[in-house]
C-alpha positions in Angstrom: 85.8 96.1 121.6 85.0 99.5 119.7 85.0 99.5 116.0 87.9 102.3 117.1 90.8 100.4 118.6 94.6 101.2 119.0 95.4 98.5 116.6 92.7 99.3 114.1 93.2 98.3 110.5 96.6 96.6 111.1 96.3 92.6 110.8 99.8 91.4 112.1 101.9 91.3 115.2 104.9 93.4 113.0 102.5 96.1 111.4 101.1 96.9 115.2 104.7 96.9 116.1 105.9 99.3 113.2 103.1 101.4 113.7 102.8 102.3 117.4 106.5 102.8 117.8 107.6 104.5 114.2 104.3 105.8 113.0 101.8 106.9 115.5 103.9 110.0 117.2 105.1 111.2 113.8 104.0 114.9 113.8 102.4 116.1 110.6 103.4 118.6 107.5 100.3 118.8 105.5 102.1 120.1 102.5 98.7 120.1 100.2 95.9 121.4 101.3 92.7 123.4 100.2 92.5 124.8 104.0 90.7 128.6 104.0 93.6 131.3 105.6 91.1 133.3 106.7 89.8 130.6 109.3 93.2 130.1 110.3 94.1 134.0 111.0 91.0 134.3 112.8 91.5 131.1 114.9 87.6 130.0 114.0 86.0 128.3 116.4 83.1 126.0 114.3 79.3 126.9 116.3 78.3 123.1 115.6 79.6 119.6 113.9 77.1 120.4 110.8 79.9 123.4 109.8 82.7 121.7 111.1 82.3 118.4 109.0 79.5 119.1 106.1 80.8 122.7 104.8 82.8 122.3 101.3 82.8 118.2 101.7 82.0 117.6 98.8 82.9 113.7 99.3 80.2 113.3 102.0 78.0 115.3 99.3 78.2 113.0 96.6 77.8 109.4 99.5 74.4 112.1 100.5 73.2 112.6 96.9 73.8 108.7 96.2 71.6 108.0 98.9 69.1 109.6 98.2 69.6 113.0 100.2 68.2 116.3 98.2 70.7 119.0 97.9 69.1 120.9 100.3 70.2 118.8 103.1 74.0 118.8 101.4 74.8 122.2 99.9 71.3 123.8 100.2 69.3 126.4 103.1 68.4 122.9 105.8 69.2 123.9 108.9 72.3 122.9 110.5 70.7 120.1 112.8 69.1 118.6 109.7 71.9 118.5 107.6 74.0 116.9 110.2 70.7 113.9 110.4 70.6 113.5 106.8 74.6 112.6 107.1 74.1 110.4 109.8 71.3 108.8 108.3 73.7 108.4 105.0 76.6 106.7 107.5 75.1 103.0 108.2 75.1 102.9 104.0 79.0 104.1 103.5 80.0 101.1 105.2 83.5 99.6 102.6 83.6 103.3 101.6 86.6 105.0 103.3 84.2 107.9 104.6 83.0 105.2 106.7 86.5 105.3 108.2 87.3 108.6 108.4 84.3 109.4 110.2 84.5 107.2 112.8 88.1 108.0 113.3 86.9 111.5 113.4 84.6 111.3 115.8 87.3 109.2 118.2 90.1 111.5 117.7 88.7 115.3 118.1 85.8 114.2 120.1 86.3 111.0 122.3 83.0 109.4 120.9 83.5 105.4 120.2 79.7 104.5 118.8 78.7 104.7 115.4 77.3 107.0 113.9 73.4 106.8 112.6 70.1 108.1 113.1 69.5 106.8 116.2 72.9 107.7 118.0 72.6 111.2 115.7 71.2 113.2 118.7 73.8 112.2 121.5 76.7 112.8 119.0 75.7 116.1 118.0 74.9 117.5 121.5 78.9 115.9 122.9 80.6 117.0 119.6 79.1 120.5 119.9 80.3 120.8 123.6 83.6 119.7 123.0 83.4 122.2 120.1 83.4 125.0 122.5 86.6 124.3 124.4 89.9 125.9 123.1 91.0 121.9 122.0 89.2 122.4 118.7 89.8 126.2 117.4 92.1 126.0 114.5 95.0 126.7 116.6 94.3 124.1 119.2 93.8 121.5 116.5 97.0 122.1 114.6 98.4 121.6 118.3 96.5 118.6 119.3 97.5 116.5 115.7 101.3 118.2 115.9 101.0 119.8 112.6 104.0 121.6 111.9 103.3 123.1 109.0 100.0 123.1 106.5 100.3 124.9 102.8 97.4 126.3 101.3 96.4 126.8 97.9 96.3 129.9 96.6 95.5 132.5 93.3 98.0 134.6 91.9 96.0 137.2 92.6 95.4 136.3 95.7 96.9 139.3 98.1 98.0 136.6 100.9 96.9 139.5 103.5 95.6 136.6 105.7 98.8 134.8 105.2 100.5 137.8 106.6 98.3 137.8 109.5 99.4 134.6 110.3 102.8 134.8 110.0 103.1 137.9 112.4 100.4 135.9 115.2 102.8 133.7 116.2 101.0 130.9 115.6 103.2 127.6 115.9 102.3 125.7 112.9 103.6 127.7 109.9 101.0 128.0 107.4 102.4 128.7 103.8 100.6 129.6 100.1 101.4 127.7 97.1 101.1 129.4 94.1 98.3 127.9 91.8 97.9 129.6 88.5 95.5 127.4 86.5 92.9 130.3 85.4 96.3 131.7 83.5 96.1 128.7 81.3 92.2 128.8 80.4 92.5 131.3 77.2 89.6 129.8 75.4 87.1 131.2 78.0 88.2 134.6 76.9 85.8 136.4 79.0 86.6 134.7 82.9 90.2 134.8 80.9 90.4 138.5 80.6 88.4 138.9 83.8 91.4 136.8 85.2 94.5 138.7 83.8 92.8 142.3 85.0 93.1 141.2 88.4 96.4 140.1 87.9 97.1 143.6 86.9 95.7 144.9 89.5 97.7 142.5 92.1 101.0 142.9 90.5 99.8 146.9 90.5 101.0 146.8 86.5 99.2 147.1 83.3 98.9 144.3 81.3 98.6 144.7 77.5 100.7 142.0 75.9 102.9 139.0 76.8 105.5 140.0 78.0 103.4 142.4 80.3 101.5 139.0 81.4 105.1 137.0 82.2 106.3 140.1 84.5 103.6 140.1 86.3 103.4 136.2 86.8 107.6 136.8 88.2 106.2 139.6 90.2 103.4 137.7 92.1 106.0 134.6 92.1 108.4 136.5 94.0 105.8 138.2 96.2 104.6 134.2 96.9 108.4 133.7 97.6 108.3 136.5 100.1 105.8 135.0 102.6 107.4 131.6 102.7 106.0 129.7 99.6 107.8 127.2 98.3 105.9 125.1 96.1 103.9 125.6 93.3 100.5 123.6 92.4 99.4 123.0 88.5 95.5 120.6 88.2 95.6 119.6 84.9 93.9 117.2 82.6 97.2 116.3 81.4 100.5 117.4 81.2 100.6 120.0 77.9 103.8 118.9 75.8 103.5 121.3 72.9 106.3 122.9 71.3 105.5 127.1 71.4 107.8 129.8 71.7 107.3 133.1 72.6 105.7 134.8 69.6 103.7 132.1 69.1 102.1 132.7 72.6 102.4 135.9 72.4 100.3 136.2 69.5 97.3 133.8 70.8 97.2 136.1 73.8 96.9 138.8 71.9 94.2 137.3 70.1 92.1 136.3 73.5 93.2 140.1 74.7 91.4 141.3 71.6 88.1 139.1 72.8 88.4 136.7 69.8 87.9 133.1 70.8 91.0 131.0 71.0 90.7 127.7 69.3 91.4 124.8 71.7 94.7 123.5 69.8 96.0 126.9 70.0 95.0 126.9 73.8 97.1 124.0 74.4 100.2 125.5 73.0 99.8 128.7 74.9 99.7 126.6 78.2 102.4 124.7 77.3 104.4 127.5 76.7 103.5 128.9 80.4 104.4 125.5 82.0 107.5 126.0 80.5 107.5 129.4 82.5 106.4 128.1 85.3 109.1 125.2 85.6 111.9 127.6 85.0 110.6 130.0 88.1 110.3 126.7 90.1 114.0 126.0 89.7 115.1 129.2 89.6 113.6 129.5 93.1 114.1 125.9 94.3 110.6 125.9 95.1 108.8 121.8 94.3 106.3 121.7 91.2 103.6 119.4 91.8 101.2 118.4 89.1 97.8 117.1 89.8 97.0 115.0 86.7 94.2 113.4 85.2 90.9 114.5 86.8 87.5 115.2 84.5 86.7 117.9 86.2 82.5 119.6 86.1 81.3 116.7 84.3 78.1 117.3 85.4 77.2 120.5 83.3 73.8 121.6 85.1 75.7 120.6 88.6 78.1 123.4 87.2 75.7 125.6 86.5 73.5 125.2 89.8 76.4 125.4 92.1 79.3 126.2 90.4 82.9 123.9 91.0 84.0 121.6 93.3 80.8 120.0 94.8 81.3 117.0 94.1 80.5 116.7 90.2 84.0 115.8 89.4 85.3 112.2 88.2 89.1 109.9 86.9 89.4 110.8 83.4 91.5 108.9 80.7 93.6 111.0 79.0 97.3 109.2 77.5 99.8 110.9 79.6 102.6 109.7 79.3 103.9 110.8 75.7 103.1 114.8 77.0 104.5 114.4 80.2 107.3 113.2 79.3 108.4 115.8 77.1 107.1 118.5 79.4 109.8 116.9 82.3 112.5 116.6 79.1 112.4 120.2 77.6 112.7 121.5 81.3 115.5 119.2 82.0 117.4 119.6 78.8 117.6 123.7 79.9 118.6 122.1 83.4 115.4 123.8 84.4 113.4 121.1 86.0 112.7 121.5 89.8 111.7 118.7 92.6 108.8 117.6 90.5 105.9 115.6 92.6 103.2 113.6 90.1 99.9 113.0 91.3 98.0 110.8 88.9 93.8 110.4 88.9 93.5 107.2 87.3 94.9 104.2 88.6 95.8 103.1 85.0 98.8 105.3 85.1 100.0 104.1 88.4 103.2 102.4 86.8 103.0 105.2 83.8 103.9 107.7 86.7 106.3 105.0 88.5 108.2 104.4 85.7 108.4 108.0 84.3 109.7 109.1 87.1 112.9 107.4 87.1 113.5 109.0 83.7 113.9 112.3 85.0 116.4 111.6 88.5 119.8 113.2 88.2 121.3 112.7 91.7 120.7 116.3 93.0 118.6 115.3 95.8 117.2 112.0 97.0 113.9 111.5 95.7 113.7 114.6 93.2 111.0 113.5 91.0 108.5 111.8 93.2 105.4 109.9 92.5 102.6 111.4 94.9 100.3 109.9 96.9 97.3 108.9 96.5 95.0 111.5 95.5 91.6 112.2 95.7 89.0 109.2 94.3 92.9 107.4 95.4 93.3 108.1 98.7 91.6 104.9 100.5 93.2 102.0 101.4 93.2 100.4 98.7 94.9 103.0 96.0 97.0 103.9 98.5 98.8 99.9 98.8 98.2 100.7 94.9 100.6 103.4 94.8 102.6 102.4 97.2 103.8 99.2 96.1 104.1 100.5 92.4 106.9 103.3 93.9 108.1 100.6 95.3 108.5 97.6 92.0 110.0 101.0 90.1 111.7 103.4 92.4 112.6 104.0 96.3 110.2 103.9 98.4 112.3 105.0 101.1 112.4 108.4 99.4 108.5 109.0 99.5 107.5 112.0 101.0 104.2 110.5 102.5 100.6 111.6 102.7 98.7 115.0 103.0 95.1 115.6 103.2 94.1 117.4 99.9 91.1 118.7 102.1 88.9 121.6 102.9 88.3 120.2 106.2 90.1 120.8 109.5 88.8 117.5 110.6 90.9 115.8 108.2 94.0 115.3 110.0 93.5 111.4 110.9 93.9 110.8 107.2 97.4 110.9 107.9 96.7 108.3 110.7 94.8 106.2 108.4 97.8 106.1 105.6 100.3 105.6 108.5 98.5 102.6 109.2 97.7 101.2 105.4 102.0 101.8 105.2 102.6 99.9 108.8 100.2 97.2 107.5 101.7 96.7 104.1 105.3 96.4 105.5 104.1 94.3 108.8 102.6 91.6 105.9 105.8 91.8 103.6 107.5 90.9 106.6 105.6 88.3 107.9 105.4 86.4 104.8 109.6 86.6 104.6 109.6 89.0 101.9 111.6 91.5 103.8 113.8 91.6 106.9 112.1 91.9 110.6 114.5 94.2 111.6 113.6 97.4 113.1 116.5 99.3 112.6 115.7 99.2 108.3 112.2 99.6 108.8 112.1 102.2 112.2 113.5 104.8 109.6 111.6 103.9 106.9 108.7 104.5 108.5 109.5 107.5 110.4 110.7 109.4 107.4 108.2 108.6 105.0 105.6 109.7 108.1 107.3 112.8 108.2 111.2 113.5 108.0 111.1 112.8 103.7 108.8 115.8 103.3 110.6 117.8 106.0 113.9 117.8 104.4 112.4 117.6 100.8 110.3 121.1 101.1 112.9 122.6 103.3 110.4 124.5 105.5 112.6 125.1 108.4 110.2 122.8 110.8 
């Protein structure tokens, strides 16, 4: 039997059951992603598996470095062959890692190939990957096909002019492809030079001069409508930790006046300006019905000369340990006292604040819409097997987990999509074992729906999207 099997990963009668008829045909909305518009306008067809699976994946960077791999071979000149060796090399020593996973389902779902990957099988796999490469099956478009992706959403700069975005939208392409607004550089005031770097494009996209703060809050409505415009509806916040400081106006106003002036901002008063923003930010949210999620808790550039060398987001990120629950919670409460907090979804880093999150959550529902607040999945170092049962069954000791909207990929990959696959299965498994062991009814028509709508129909209604 291939290490690839239909019933891969799911270790009772009831979970192979639950997952072949509920799960498997599901189609996808891959409401977070860091996906690159430009590929998708263009249609991009990848020239070989190095680009396809090695560009900006910075999880197979950091299994390459830990193996011993110099950067050259992972972000570096090598040449494409030689990077693709050095991962396959790298694969045989992933194995209780989930890239071990991924990449075999990978390889099995976009390119038919059932061996494993490593140095020896390297040079078959890269010349039948790179053929199949070729064939309309694996442009962008014919992948968003092939994995019925219905719609993805990007994550985008408020600067950003969405001009590939438009293309999109007027190509006719079937899967809808959305932005999300992400405005973090508006909240890093104490690096006063990237800062005032940041707002003068903001000026420049909102084609308004920005001198003070009220200049700086019109311009943020401006490019939150223009977001509106092309079909957004969810905004995206990565933060250390939720910022729960009381500031007003003035108060804000003044520290960006201060920053404006190139004085440094002190970090205390940093944290009150982007609490202040939040605030903003939460009341356009719900003014627009748009979703807020906030990405919580990751240490981000830890590794300063990484930083430096190569700049973010290659892999020298970690969990961090910041209290969040006293600051999150009275983030969520100011909003909701003004009856100003949106469809909120909580991603936390470390799995310490698993029931944190859980239990928060339920603070905050008012019986608007099911599943309001939601606690999200497993993200990032959390999105493997493991965290994800983690998650799962702390949503479900504290809240509904019939009102989950489900998995998304997170990635910068369009190879990702049997991610969703692999959670579909971890959820089919965890419920085939509850019911196996009498802990919940065998009855498929609870757990048919259960499992259809947290595979898909949760998030569909939740966004909105029209898909």
């Amino acid at each position: 039997m291939p290490f690839i099997h239909a019933d891969f990963l799911l270790q009772s009668k009831t979970a192979r059951r639950l997952y072949h008829q509920f799960a498997a045909d599901e189609p996808i909305l891959d409401y977070h992603t860091h996906l690159p518009p430009q590929q998708i306008a263009e249609n991009h067809r990848f020239a070989n598996l190095a680009e396809a699976w090695l560009g900006g994946d910075h999880y197979k960077w950091r299994a390459m470095r830990a193996n011993g791999v110099s950067e050259e071979f992972c972000t570096g000149s090598a040449e494409p062959y030689d990077k693709f060796l050095a991962w396959a090399r790298t694969v045989p020593q992933t194995v209780r890692n989930p890239l071990f996973h991924w990449t075999h389902l990978e390889l099995l779902r976009y390119f038919g190939i059932d061996e494993l990957l490593n140095e020896a099988s390297a040079p078959r796999i890269w010349a039948q990957a790179n053929e199949r490469l070729k064939s309309d099956e694996l442009s962008i478009s014919g992948i968003f096909s092939r994995f019925k992706v219905r719609a993805v959403c990007t994550t985008d700069d408020p600067t950003d002019d969405l001009a590939y975005h438009t293309e999109i939208a007027a190509s006719g392409l079937p899967t809808k492809v959305l932005p999300t607004f992400r405005p973090d550089r508006v909240l890093e005031i104490d690096q006063t030079a990237q800062f005032n770097s940041w707002v003068d494009k903001l000026a420049a996209a909102s084609n308004n001069s920005i001198g003070n703060f009220a200049d700086l809050l019109a311009a943020l409505h401006q490019r939150h409508d223009y977001f509106h415009g092309l079909g957004c509806r969810l905004s995206d916040h990565g933060l250390c930790h939720a910022y729960g400081d009381e500031c007003e106006d003035p108060t804000a106003a003044a520290i960006f006046a201060k920053a404006r002036g190139g004085k440094q901002v002190s970090p205390e008063e940093q944290s009150r300006f982007a609490s202040n923003l939040m605030m903003h930010f939460g009341r356009m949210n719900a003014d627009q019905g748009w979703a807020m999620q906030l990405h919580l808790g990751a240490l981000r550039n830890a590794n300063a000369g990484l930083m430096r060398k190569l700049g973010r987001d290659v892999g020298g990120d970690s969990i961090g340990d910041w209290p969040q629950a006293a600051s999150l919670s009275k983030f969520l409460g100011r909003l909701d006292d003004e009856g100003k907090l949106p469809k909120t979804i909580l991603y936390n880093l470390n799995p310490a604040d698993n029931y944190v999150f859980a239990t928060l959550i339920g603070n905050f529902q008012d019986g608007s819409i099911a599943g309001k607040i939601q606690l999200g999945s497993g993200w990032w170092f959390l999105d493997q097997w493991e965290a994800m049962r983690w998650q799962m069954n702390a949503l479900s000791n504290q809240g509904l987990l019939s009102r989950f909207i489900g998995m998304l990929t997170d990635s910068r990959s369009f190879l990702s999509y049997p991610r969703h696959e692999y959670f579909r299965r971890c959820l089919c498994d965890l419920l085939g074992t509850d019911v196996e062991r009498g802990a919940i009814p065998d009855d498929d028509s609870l757990l048919g729906p259960l499992v259809r709508n947290i595979s898909f129909s949760n998030a569909q209604q939740y966004f909105g999207l029209g898909v």
